[in-house]
C-alpha positions in Angstrom: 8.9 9.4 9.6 9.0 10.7 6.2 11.0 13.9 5.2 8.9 16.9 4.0 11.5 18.1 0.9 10.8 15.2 -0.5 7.8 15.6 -2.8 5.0 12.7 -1.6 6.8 12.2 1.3 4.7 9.9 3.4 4.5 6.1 4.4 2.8 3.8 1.5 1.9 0.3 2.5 2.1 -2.9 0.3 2.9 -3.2 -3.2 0.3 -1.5 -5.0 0.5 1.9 -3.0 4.4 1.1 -3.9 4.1 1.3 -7.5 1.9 4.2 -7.1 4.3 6.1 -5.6 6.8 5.5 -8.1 3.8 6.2 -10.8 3.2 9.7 -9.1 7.0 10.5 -8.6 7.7 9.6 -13.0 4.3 11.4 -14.3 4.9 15.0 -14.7 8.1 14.2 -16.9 9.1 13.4 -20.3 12.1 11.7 -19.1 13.7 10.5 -16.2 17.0 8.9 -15.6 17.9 7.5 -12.5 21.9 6.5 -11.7 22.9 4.5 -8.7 26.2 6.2 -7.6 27.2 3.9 -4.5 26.2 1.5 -2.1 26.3 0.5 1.5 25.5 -2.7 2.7 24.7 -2.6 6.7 23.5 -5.5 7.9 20.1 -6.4 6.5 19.7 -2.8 4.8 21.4 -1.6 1.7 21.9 2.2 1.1 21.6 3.5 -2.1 22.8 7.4 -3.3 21.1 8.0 -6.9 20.9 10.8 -8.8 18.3 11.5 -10.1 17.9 13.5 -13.6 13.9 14.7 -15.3 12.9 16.7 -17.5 9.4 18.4 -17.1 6.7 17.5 -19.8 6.6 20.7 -22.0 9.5 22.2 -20.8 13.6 22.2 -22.0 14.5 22.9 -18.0 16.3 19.7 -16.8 15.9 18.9 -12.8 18.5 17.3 -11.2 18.9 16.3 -7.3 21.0 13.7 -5.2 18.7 11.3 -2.6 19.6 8.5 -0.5 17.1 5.0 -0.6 17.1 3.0 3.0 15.8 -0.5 1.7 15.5 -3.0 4.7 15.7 -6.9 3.4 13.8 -10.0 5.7 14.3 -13.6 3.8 15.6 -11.9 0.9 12.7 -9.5 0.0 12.0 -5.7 0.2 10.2 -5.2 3.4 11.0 -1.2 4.2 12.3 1.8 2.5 12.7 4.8 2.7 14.0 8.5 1.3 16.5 10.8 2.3 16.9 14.3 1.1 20.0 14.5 3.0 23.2 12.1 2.8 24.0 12.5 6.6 20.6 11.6 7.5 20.5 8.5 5.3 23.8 7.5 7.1 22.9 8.3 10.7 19.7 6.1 10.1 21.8 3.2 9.4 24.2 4.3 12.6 26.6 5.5 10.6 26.8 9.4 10.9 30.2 11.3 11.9 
């Protein structure tokens, strides 16, 4: 299930359609910086709130917005993630809402 405030919110498949997505989500912007502000490890899925701060191509406006990545681990590797909008959705997916 993706969320529809996220911009190309939908499911990509393997690592190509991956690194796409990340391609698609970094091409309208000069600049993008991207800061990890905490972590939570639940079981095999770690939780990670960024921030994340662009600047349009052309443009002095600076965008900034807080999201939540759900990465799911099997034998040590990547094998699901996932984007939140919200914090309390990205913590009742991983059981952990209030």
């Amino acid at each position: 299930e993706s969320d529809a405030r996220l911009p190309n919110a939908g499911i990509y498949r393997g690592k190509d359609e991956i690194q796409r997505f990340f391609e698609d989500q970094a091409a309208p912007f000069e600049s993008s910086i991207i800061e990890p502000e905490d972590f939570i490890v639940e079981g095999d899925s770690v939780l990670a709130f960024v921030k994340i701060r662009r600047k349009p191509r052309g443009s002095s406006a600076e965008l900034e917005a807080d999201v939540a990545h759900l990465w799911t681990f099997r034998d040590g590797r990547a094998v699901r993630g996932q984007a939140f909008a919200k914090r309390e959705d990205a913590l009742a997916a991983v059981g952990l809402s209030k």
